[in-house]
Backbone as ProteinMPNN parsed JSONL, in Angstrom:
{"seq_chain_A": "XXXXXXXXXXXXXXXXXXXXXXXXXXXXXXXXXXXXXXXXXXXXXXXXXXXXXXXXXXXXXXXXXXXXXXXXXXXXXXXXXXXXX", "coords_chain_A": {"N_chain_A": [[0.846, -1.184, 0.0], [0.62, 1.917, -0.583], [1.943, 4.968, 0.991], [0.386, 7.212, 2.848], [-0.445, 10.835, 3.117], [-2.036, 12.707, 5.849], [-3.883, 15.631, 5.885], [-3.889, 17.886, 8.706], [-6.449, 18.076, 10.071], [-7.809, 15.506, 8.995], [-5.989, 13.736, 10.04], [-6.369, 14.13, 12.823], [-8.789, 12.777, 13.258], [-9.062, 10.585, 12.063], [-6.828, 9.777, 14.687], [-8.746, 10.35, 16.76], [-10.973, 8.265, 16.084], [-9.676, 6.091, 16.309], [-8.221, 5.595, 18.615], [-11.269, 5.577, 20.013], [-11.315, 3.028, 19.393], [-12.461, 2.112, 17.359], [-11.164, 1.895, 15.035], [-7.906, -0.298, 14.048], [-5.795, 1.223, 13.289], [-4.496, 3.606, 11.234], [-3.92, 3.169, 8.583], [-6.312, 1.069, 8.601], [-8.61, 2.733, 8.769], [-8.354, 4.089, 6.382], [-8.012, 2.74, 4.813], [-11.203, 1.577, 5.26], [-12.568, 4.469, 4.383], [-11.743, 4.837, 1.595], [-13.184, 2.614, 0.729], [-15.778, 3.274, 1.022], [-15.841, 5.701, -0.615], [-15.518, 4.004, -2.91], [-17.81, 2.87, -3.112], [-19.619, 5.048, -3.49], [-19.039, 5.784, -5.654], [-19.878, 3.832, -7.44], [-22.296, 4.125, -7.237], [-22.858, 6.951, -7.998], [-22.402, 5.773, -11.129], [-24.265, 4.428, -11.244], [-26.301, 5.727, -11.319], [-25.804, 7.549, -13.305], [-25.963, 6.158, -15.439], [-28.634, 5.063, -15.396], [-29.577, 7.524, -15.905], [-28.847, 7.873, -18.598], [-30.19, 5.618, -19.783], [-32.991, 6.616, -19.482], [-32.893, 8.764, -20.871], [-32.387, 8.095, -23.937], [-34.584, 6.217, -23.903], [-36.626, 8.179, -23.757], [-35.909, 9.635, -26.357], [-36.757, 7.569, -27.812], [-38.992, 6.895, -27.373], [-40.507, 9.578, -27.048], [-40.882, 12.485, -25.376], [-42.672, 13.565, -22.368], [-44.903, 16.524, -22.001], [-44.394, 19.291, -19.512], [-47.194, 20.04, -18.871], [-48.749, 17.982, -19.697], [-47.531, 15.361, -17.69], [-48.596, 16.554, -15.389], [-51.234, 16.39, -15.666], [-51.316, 14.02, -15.734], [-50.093, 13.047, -13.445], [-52.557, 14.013, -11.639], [-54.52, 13.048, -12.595], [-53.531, 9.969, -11.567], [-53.707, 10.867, -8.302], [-56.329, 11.223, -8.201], [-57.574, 8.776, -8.513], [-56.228, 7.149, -6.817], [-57.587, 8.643, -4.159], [-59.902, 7.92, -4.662], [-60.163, 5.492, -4.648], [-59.793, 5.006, -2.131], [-62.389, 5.685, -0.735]], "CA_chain_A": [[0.0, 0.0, 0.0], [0.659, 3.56, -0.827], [2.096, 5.577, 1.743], [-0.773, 8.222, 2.794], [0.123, 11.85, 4.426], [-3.161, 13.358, 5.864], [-3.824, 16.534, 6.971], [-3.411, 17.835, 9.943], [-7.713, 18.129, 10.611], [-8.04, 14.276, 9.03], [-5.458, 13.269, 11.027], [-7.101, 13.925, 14.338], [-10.41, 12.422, 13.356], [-8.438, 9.19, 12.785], [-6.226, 9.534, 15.961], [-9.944, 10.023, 17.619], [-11.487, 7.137, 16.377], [-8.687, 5.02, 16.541], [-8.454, 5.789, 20.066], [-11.942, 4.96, 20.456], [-11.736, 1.458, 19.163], [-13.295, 1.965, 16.165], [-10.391, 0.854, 13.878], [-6.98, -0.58, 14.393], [-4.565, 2.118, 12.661], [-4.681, 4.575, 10.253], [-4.342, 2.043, 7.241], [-7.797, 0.661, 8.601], [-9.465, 4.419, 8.459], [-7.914, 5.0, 4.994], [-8.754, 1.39, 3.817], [-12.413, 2.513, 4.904], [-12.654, 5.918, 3.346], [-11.549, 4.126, -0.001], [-14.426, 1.828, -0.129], [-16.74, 4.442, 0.984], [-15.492, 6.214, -1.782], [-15.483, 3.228, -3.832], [-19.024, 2.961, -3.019], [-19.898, 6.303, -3.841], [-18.425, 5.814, -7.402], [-20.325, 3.013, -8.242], [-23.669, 4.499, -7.022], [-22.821, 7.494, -9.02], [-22.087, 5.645, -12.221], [-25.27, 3.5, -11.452], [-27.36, 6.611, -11.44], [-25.734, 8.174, -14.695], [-26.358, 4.98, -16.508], [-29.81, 5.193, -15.713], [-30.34, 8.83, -16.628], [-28.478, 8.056, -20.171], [-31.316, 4.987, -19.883], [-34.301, 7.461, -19.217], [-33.216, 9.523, -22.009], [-32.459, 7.118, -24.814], [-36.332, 5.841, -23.636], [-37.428, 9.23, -24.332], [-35.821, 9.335, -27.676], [-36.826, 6.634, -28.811], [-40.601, 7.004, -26.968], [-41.239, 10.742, -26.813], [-41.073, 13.162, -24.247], [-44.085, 14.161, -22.108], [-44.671, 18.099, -21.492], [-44.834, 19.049, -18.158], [-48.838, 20.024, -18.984], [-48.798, 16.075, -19.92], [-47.047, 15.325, -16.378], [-49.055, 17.434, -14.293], [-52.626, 15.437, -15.471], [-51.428, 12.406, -15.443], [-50.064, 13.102, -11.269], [-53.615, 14.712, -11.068], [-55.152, 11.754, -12.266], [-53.726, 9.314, -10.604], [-53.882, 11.115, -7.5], [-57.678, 11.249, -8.125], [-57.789, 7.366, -8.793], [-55.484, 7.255, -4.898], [-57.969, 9.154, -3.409], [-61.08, 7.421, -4.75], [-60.096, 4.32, -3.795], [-60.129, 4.597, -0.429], [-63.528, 5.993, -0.312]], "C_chain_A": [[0.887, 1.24, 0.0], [0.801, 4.04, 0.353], [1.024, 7.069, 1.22], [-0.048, 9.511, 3.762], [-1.684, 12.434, 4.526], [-2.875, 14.761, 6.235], [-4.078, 17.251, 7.888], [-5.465, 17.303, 10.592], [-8.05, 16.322, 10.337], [-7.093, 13.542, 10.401], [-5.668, 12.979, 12.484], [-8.004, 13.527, 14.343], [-9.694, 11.03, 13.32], [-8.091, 9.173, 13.648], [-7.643, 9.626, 16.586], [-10.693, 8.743, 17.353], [-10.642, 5.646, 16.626], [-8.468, 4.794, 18.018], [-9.632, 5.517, 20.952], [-12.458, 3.528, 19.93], [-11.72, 1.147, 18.129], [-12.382, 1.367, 15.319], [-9.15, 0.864, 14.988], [-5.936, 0.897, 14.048], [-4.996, 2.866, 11.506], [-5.053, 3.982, 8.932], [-5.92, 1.275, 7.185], [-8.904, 1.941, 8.356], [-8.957, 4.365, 7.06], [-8.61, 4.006, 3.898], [-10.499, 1.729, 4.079], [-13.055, 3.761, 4.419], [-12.681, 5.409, 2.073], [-12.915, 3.415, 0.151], [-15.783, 2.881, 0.391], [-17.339, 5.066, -0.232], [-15.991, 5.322, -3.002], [-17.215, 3.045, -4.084], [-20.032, 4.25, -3.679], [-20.126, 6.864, -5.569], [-19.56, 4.984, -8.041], [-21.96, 3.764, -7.625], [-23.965, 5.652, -7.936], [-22.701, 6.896, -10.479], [-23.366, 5.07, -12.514], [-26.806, 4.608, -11.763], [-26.861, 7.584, -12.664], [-26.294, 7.366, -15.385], [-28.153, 4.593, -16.523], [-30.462, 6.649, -16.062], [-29.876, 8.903, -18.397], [-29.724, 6.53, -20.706], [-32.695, 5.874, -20.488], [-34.051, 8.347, -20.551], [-33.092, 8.911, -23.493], [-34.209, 6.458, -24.949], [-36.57, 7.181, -24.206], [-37.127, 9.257, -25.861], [-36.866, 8.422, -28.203], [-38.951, 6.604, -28.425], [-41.26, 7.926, -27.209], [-41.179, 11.279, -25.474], [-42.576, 13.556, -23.965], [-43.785, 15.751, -21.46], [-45.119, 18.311, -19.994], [-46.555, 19.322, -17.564], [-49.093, 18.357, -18.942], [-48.74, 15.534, -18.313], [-48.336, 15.447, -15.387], [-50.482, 16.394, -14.699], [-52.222, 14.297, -15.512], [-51.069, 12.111, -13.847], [-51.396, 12.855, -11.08], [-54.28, 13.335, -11.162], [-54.832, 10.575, -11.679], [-53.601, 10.183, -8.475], [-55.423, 11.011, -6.932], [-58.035, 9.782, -7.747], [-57.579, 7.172, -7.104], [-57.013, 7.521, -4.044], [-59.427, 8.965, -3.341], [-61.305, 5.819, -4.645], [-60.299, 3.993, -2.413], [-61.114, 5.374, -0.036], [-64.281, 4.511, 0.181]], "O_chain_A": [[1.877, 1.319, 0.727], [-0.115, 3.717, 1.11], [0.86, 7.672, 0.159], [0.646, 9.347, 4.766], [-2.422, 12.547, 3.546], [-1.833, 15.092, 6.801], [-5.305, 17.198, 7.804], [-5.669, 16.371, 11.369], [-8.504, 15.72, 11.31], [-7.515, 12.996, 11.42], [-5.316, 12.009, 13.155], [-8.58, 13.671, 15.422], [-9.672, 10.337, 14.337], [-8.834, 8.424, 14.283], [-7.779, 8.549, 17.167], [-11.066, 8.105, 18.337], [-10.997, 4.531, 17.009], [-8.59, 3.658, 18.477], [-9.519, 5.284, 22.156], [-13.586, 3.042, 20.004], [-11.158, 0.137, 17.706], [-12.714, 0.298, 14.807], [-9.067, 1.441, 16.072], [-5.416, 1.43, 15.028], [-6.011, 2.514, 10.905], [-6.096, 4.163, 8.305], [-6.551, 0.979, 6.171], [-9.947, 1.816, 7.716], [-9.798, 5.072, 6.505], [-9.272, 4.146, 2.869], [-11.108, 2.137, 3.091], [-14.24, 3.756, 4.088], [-13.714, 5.557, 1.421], [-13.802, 3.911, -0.543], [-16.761, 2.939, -0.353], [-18.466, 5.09, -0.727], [-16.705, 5.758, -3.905], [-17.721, 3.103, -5.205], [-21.094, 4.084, -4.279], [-20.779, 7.654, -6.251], [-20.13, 5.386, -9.056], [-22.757, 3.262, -8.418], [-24.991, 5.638, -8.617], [-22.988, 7.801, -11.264], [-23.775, 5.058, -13.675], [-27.909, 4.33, -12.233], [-27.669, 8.462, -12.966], [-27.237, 7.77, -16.065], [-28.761, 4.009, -17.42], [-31.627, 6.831, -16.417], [-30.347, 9.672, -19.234], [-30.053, 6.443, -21.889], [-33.228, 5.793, -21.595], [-35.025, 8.61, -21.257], [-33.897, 9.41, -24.28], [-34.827, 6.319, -26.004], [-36.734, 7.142, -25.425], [-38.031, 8.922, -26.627], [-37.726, 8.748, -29.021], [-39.862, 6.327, -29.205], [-42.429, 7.769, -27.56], [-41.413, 10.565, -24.499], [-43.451, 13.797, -24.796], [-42.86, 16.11, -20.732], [-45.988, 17.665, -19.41], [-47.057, 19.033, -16.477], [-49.658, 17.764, -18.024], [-49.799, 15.302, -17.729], [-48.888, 14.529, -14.781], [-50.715, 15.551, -13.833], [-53.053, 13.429, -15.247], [-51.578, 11.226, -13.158], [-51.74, 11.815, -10.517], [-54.556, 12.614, -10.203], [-55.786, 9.97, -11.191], [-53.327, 9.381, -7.582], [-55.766, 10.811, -5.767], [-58.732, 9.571, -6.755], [-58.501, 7.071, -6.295], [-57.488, 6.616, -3.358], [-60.164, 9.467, -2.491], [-62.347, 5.166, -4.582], [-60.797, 3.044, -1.806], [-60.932, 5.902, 1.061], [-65.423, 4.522, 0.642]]}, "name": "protein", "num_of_chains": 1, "seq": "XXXXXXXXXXXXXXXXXXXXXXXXXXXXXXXXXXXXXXXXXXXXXXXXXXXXXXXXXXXXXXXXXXXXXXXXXXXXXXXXXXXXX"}
């Protein structure tokens, strides 16, 4: 592994949790930050790949105007709200 320098403000948030248990050593804080991170990445890439989804669908479907939108909420909101009469 990659020698890490933090600074100085990270540094004391590890020395605090390290001190309270929470990890072994700095390499365990850094190795969690990374998959955090790593996590982070792939949630972002998972939510581009469905907005280049959503718009490819529109292409290829049609966009609705937000007049369009707005009655189709309305109606099903109506449908919602006449159901549980």
């Amino acid at each position: 592994m990659n020698a890490v320098t933090l600074p100085p403000d990270l540094e004391r948030f590890a020395d605090e949790v390290i001190a309270k248990g929470r990890f072994r050593d700095v390499d365990e804080v850094v190795r969690a930050g990374v998959s955090l991170l790593q996590r982070a990445e792939a949630e972002r890439a998972a939510f581009e790949a469905s907005l280049d989804n959503a718009i490819a669908e529109g292409e290829r479907d049609g966009f609705l105007t937000l007049d369009e939108v707005m009655r189709d909420a309305d109606a099903l909101l109506e449908e919602m709200a006449n159901s549980r009469k």
